[in-house]
PyMOL Python script that loads the backbone (N, CA, C, O; Angstrom):
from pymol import cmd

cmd.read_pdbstr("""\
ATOM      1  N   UNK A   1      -9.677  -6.378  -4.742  1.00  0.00           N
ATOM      2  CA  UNK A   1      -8.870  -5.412  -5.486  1.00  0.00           C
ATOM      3  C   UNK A   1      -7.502  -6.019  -5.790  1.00  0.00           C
ATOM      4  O   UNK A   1      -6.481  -5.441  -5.416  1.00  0.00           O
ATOM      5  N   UNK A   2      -7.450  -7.425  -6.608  1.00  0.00           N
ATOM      6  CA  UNK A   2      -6.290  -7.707  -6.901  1.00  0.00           C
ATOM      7  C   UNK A   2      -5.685  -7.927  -8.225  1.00  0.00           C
ATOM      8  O   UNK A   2      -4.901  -8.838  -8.491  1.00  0.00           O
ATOM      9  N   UNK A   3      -6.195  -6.839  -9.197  1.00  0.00           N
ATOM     10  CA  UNK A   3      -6.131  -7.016 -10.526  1.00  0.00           C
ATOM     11  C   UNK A   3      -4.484  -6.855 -10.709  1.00  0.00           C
ATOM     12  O   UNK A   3      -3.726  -6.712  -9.750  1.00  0.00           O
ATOM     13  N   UNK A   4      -4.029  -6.906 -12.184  1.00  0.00           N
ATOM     14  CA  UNK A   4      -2.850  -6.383 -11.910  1.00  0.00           C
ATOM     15  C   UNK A   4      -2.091  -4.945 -12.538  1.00  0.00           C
ATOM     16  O   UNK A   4      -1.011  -4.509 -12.937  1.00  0.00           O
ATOM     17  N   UNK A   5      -3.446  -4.596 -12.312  1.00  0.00           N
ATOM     18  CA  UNK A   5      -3.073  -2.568 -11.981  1.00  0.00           C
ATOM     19  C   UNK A   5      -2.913  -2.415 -10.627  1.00  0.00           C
ATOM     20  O   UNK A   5      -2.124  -1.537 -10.279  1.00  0.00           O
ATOM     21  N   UNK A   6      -3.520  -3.115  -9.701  1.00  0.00           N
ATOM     22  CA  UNK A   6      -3.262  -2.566  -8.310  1.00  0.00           C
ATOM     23  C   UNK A   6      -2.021  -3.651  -7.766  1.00  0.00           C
ATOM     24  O   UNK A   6      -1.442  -3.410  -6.707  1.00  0.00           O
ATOM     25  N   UNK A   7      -1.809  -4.394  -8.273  1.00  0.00           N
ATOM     26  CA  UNK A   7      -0.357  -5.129  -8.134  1.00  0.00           C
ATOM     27  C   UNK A   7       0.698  -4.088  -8.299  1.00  0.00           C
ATOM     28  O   UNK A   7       1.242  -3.601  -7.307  1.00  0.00           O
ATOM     29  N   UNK A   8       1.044  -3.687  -9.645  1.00  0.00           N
ATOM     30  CA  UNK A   8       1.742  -2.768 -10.294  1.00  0.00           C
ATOM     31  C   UNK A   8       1.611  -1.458  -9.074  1.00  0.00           C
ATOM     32  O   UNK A   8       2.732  -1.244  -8.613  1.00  0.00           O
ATOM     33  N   UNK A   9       1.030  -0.963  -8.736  1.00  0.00           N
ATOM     34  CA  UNK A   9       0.580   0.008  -7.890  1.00  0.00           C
ATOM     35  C   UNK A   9       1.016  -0.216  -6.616  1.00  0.00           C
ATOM     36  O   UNK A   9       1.855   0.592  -6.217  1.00  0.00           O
ATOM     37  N   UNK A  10       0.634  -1.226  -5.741  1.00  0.00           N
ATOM     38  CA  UNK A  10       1.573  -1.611  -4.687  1.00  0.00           C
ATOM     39  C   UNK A  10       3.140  -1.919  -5.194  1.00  0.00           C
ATOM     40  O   UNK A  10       4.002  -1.212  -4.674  1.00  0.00           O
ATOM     41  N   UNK A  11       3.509  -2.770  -6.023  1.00  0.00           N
ATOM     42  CA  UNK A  11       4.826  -2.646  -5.887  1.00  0.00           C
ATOM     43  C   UNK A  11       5.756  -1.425  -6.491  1.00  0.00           C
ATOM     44  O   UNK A  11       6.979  -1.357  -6.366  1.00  0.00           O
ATOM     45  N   UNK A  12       4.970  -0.541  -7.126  1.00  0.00           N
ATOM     46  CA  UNK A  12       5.752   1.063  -6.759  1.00  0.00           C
ATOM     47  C   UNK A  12       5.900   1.651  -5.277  1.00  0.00           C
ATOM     48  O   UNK A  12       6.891   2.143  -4.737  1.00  0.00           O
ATOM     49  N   UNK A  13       4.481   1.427  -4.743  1.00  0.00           N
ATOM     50  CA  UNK A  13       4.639   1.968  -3.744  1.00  0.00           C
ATOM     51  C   UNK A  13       5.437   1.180  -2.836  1.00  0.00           C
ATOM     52  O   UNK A  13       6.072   1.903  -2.069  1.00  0.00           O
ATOM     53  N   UNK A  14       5.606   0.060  -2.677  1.00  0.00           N
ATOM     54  CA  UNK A  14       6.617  -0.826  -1.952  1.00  0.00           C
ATOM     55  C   UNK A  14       8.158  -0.129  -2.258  1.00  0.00           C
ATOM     56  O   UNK A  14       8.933   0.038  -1.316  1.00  0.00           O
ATOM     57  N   UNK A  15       8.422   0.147  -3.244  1.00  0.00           N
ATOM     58  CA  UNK A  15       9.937   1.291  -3.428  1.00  0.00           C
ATOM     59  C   UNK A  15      10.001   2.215  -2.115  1.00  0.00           C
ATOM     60  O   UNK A  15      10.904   2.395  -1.298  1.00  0.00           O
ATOM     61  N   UNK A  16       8.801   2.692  -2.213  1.00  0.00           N
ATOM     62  CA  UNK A  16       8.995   4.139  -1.088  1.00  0.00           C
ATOM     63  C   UNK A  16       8.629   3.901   0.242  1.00  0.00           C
ATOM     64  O   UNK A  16       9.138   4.600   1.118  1.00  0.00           O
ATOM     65  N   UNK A  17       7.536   2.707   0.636  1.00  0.00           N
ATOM     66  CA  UNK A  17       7.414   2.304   2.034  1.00  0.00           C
ATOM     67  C   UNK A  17       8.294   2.393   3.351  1.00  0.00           C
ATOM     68  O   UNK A  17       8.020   2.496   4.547  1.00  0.00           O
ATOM     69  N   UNK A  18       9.696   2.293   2.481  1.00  0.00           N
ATOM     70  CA  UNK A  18      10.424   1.960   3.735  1.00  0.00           C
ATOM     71  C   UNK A  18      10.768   3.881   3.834  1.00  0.00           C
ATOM     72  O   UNK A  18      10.320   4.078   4.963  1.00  0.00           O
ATOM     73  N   UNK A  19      10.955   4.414   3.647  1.00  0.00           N
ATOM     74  CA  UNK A  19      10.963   5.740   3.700  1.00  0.00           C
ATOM     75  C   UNK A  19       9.752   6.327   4.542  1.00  0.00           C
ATOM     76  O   UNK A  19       9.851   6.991   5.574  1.00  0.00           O
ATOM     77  N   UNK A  20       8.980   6.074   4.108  1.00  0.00           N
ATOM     78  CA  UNK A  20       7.916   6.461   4.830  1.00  0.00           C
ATOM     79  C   UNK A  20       7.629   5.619   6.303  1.00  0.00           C
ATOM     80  O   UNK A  20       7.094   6.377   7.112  1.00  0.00           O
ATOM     81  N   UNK A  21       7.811   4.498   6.745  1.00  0.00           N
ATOM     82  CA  UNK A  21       7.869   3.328   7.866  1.00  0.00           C
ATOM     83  C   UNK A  21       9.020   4.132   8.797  1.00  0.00           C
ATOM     84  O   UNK A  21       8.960   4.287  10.017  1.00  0.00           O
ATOM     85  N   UNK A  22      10.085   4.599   7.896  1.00  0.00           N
ATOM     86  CA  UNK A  22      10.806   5.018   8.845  1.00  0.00           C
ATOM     87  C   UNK A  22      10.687   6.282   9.509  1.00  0.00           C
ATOM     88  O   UNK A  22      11.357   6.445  10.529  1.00  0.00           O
ATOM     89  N   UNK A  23       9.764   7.430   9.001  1.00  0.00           N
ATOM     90  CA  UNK A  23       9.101   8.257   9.804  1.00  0.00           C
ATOM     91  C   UNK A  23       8.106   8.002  10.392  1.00  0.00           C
ATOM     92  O   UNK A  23       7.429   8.851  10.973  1.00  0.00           O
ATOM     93  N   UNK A  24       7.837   6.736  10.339  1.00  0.00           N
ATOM     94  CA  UNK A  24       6.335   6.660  11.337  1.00  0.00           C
ATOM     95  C   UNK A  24       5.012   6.275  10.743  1.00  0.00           C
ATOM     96  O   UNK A  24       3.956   6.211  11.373  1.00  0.00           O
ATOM     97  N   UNK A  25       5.186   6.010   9.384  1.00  0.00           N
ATOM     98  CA  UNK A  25       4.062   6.222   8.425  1.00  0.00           C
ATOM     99  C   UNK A  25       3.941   5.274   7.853  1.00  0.00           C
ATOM    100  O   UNK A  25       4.552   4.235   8.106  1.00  0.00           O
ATOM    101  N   UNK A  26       2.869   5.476   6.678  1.00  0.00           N
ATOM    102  CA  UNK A  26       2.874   4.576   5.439  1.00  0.00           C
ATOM    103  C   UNK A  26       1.710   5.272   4.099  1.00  0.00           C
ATOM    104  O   UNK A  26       1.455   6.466   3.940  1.00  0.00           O
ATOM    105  N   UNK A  27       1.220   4.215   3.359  1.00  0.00           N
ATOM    106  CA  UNK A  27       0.247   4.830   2.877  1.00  0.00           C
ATOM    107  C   UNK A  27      -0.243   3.628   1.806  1.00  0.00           C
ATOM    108  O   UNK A  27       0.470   2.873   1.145  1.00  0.00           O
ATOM    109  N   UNK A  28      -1.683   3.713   1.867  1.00  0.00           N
ATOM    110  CA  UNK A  28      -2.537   2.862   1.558  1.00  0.00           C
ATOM    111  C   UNK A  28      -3.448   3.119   0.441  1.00  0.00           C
ATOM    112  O   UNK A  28      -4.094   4.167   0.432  1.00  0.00           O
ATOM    113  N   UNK A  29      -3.560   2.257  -0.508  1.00  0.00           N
ATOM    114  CA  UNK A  29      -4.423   2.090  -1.780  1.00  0.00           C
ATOM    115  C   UNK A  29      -6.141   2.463  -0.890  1.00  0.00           C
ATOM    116  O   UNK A  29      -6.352   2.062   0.254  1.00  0.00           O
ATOM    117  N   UNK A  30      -7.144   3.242  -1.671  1.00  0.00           N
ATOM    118  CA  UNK A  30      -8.012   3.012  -1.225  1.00  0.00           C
ATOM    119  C   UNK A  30      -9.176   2.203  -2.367  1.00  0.00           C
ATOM    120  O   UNK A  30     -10.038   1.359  -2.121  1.00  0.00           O
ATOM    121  N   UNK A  31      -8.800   2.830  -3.617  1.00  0.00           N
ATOM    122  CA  UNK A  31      -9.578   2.449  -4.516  1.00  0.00           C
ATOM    123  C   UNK A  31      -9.065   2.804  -6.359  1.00  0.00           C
ATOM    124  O   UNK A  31      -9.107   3.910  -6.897  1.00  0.00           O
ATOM    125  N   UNK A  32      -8.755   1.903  -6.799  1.00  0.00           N
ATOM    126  CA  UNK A  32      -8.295   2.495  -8.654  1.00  0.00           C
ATOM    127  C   UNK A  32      -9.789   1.877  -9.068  1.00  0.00           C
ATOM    128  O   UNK A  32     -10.342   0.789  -8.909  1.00  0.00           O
ATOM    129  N   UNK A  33     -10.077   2.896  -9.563  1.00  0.00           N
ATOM    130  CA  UNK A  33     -11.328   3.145 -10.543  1.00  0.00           C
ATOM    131  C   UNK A  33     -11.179   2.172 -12.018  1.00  0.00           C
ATOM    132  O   UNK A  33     -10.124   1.699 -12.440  1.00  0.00           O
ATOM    133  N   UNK A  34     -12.566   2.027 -12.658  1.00  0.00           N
ATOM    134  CA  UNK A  34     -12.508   1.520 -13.680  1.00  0.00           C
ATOM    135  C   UNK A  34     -11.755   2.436 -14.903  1.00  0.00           C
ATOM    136  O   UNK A  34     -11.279   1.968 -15.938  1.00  0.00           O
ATOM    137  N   UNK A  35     -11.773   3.645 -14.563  1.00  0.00           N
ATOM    138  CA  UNK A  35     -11.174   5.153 -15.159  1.00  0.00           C
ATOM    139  C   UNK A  35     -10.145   5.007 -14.868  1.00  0.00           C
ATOM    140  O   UNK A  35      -9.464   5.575 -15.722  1.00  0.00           O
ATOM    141  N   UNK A  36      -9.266   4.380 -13.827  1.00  0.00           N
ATOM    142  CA  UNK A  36      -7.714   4.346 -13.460  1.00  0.00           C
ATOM    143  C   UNK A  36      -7.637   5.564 -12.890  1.00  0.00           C
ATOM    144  O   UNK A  36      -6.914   6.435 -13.373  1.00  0.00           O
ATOM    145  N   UNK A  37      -8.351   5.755 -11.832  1.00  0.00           N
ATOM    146  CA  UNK A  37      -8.219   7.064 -11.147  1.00  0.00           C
ATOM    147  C   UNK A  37      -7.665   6.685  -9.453  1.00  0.00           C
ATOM    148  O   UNK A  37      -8.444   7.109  -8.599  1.00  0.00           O
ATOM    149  N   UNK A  38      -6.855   6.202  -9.102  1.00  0.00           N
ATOM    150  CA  UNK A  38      -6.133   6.339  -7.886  1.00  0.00           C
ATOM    151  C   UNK A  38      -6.045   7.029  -6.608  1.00  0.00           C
ATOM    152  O   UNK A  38      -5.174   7.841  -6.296  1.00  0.00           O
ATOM    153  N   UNK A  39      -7.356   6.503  -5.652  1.00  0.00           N
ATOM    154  CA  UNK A  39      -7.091   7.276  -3.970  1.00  0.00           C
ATOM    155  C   UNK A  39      -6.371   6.812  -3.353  1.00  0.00           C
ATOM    156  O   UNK A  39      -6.307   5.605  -3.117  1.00  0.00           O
ATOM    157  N   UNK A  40      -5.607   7.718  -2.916  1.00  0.00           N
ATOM    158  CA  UNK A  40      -4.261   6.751  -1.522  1.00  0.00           C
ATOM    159  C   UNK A  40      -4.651   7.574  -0.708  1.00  0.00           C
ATOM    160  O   UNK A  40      -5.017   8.724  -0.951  1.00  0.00           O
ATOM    161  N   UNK A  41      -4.580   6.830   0.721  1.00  0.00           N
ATOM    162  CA  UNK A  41      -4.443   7.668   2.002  1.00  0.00           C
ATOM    163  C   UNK A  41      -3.196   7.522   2.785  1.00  0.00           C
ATOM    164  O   UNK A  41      -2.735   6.381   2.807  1.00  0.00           O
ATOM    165  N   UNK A  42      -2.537   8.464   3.449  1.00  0.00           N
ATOM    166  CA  UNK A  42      -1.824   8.365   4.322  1.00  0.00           C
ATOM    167  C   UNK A  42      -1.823   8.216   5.417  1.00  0.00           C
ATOM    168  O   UNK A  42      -2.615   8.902   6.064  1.00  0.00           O
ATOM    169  N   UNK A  43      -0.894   7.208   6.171  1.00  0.00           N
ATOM    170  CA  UNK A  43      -1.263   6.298   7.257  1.00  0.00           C
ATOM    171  C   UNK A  43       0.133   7.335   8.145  1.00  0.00           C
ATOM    172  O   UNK A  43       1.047   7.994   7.649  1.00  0.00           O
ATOM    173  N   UNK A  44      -0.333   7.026   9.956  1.00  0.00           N
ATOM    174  CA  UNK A  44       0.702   7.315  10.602  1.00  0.00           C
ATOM    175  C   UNK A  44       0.865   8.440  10.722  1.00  0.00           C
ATOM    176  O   UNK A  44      -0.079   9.207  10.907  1.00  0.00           O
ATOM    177  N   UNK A  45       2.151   8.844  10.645  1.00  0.00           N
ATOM    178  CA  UNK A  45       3.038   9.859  11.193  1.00  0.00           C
ATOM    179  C   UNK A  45       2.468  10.547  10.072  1.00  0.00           C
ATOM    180  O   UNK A  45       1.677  11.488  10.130  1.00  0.00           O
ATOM    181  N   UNK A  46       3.108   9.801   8.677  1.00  0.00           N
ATOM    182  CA  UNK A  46       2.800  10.993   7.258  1.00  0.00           C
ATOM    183  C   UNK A  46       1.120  11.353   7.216  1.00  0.00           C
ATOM    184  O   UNK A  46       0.921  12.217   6.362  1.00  0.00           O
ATOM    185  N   UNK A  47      -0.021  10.963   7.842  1.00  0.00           N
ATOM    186  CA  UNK A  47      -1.134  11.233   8.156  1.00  0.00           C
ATOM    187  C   UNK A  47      -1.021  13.236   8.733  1.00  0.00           C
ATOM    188  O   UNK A  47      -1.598  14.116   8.095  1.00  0.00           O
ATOM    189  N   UNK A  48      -0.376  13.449   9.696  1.00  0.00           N
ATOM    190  CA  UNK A  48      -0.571  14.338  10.037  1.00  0.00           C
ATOM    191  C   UNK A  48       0.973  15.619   9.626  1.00  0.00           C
ATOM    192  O   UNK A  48       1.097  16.824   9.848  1.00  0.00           O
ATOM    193  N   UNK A  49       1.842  14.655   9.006  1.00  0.00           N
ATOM    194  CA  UNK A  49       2.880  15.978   8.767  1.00  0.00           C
ATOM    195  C   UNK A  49       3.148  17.209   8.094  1.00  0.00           C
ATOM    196  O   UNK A  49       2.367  17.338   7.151  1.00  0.00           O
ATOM    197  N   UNK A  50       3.640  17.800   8.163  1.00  0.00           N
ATOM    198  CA  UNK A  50       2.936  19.031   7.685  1.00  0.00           C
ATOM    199  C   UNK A  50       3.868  19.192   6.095  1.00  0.00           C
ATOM    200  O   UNK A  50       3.872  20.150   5.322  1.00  0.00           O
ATOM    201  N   UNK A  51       4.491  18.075   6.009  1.00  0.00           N
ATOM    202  CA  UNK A  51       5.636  17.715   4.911  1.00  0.00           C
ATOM    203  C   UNK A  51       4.627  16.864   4.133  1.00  0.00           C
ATOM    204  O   UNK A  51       5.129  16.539   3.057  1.00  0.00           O
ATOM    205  N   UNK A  52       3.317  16.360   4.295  1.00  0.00           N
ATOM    206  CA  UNK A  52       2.694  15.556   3.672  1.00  0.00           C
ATOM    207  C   UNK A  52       2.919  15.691   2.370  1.00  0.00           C
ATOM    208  O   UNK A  52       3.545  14.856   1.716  1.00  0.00           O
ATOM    209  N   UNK A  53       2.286  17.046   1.765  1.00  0.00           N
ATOM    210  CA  UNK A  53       2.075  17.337   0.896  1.00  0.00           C
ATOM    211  C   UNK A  53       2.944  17.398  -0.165  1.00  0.00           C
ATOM    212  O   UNK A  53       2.608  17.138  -1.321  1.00  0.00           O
ATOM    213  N   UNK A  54       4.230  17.784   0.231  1.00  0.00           N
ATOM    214  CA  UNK A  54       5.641  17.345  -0.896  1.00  0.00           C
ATOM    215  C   UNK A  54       5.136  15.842  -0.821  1.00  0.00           C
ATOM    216  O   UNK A  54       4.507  15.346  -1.755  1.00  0.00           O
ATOM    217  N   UNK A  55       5.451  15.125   0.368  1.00  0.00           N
ATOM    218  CA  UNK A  55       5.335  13.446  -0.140  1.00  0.00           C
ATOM    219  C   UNK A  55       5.245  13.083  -0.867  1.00  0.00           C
ATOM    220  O   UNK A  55       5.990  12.467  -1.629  1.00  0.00           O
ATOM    221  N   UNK A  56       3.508  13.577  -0.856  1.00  0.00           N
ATOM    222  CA  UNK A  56       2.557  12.577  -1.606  1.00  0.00           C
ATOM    223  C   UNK A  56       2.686  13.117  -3.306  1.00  0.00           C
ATOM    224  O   UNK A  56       2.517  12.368  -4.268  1.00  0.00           O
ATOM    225  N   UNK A  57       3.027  14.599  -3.389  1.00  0.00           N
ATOM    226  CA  UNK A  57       3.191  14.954  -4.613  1.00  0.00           C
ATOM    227  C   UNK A  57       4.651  14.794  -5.431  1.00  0.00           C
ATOM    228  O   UNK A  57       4.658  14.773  -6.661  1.00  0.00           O
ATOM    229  N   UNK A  58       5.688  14.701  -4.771  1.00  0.00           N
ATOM    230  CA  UNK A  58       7.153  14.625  -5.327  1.00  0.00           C
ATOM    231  C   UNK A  58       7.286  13.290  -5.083  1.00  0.00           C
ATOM    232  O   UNK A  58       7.395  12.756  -6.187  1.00  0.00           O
ATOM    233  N   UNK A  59       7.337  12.444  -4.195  1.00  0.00           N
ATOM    234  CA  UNK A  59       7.525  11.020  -3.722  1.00  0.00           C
ATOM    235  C   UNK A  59       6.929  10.052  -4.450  1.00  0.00           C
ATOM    236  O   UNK A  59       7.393   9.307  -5.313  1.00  0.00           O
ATOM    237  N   UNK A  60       5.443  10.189  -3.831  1.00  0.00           N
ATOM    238  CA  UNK A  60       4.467   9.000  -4.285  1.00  0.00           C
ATOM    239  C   UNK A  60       3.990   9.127  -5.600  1.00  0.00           C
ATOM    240  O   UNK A  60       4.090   8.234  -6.441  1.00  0.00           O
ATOM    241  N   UNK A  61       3.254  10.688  -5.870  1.00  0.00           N
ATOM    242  CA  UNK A  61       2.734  10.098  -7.231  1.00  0.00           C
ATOM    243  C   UNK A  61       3.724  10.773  -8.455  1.00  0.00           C
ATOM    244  O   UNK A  61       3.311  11.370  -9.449  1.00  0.00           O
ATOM    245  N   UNK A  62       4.873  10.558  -8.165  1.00  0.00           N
ATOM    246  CA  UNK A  62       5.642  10.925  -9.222  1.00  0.00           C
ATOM    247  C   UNK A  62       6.569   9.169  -9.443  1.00  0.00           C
ATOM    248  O   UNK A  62       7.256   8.822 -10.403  1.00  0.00           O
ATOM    249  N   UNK A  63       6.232   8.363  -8.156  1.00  0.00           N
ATOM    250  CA  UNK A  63       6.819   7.124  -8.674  1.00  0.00           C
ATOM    251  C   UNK A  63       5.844   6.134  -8.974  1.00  0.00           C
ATOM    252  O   UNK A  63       6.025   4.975  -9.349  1.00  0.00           O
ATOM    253  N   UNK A  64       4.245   7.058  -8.646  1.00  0.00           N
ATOM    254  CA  UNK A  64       3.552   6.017  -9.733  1.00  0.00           C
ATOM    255  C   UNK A  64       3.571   6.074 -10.557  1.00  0.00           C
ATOM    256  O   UNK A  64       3.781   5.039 -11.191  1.00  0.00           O
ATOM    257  N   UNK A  65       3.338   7.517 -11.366  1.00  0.00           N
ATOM    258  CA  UNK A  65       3.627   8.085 -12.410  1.00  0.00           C
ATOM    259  C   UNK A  65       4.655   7.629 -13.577  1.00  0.00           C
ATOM    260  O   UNK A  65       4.454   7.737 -14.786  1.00  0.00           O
ATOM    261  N   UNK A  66       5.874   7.061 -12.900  1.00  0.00           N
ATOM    262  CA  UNK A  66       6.832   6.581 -13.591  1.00  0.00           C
ATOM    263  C   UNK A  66       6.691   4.919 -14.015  1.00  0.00           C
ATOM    264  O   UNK A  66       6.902   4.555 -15.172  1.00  0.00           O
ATOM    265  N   UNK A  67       6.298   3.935 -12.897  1.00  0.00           N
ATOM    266  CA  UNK A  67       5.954   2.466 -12.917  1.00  0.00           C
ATOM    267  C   UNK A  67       4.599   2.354 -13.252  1.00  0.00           C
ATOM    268  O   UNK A  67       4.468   1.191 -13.634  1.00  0.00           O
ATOM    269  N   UNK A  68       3.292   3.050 -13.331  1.00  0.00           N
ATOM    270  CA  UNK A  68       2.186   2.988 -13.598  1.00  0.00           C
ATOM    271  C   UNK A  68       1.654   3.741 -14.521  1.00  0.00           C
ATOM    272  O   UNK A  68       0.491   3.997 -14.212  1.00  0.00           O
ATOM    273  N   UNK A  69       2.012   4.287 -15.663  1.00  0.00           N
ATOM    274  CA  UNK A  69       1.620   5.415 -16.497  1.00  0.00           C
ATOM    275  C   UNK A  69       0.215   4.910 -17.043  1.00  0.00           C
ATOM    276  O   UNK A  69       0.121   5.528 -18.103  1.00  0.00           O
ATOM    277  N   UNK A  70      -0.795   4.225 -16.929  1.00  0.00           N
ATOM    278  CA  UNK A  70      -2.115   4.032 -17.229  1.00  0.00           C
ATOM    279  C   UNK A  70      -2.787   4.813 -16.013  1.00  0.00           C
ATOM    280  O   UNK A  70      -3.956   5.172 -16.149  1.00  0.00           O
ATOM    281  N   UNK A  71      -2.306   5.011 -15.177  1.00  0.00           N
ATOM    282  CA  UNK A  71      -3.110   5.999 -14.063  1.00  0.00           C
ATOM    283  C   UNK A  71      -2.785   7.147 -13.855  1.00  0.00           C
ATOM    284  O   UNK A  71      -1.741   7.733 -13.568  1.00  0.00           O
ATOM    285  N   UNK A  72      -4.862   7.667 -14.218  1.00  0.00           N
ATOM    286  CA  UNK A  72      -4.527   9.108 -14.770  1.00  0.00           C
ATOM    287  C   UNK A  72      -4.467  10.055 -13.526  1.00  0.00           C
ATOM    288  O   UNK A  72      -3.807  11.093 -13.540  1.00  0.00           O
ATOM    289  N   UNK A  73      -5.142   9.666 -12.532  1.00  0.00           N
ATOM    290  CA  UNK A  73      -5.561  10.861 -11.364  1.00  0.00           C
ATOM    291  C   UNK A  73      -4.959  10.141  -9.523  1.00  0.00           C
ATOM    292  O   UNK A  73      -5.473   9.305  -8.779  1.00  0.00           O
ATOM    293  N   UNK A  74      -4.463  10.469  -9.477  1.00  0.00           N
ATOM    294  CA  UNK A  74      -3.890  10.375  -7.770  1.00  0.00           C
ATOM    295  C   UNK A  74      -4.687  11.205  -7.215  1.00  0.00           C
ATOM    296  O   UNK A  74      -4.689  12.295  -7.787  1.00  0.00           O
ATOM    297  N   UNK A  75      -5.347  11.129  -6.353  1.00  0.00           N
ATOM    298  CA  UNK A  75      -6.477  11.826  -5.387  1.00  0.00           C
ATOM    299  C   UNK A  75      -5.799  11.063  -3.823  1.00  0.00           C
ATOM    300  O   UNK A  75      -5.774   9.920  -3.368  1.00  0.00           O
ATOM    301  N   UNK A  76      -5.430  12.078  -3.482  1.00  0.00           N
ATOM    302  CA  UNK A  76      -5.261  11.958  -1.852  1.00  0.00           C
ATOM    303  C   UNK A  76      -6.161  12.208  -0.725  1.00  0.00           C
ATOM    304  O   UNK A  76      -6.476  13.330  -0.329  1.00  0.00           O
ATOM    305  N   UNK A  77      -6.554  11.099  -0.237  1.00  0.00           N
ATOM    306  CA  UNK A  77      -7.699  11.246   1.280  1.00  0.00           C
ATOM    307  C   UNK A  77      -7.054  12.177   2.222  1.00  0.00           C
ATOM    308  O   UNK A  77      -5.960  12.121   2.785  1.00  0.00           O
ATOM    309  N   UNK A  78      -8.110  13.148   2.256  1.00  0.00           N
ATOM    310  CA  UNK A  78      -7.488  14.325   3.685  1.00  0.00           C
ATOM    311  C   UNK A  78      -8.360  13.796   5.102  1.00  0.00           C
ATOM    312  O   UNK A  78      -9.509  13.514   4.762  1.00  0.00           O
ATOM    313  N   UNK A  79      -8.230  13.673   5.965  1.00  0.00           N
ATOM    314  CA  UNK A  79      -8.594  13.320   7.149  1.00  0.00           C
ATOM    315  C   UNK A  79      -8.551  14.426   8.509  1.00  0.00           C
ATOM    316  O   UNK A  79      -8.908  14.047   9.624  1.00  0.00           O
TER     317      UNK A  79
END
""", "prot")
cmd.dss("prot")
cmd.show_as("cartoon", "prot")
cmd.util.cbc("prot")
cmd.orient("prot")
């Protein structure tokens, strides 16, 4: 998985890592589709917070959203 949509994709998410590292967390690519459809899971602390859900929706995929605009769907792994 090292095309360079998922390049582009990690280094957005590299912006916000340290934010998230510093609560305890992180969060991980699982799979961009040939559709450009985007699963991330959340690692750590942000795995179980109950703040997840702003995160992943105001945080993460609003700064993929901004550095990655070919990806249409962010789908978050619940665990």
């Amino acid at each position: 998985m090292d095309s360079p949509l998922h390049r582009r994709v990690e280094e957005a998410l590299d912006t916000i890592r340290p934010y998230l590292e510093a609560d305890g967390g992180n969060v991980e690519v699982v799979e961009i589709t040939n559709g450009s459809i985007l699963t991330l899971e959340l690692k750590g602390a942000c795995k179980t917070c109950n703040m997840s859900h702003m995160t992943m929706k105001a945080g993460i995929e609003e700064t993929i959203k901004r550095a990655v605009p070919e990806i249409k769907e962010i789908i978050s792994l619940k665990n």
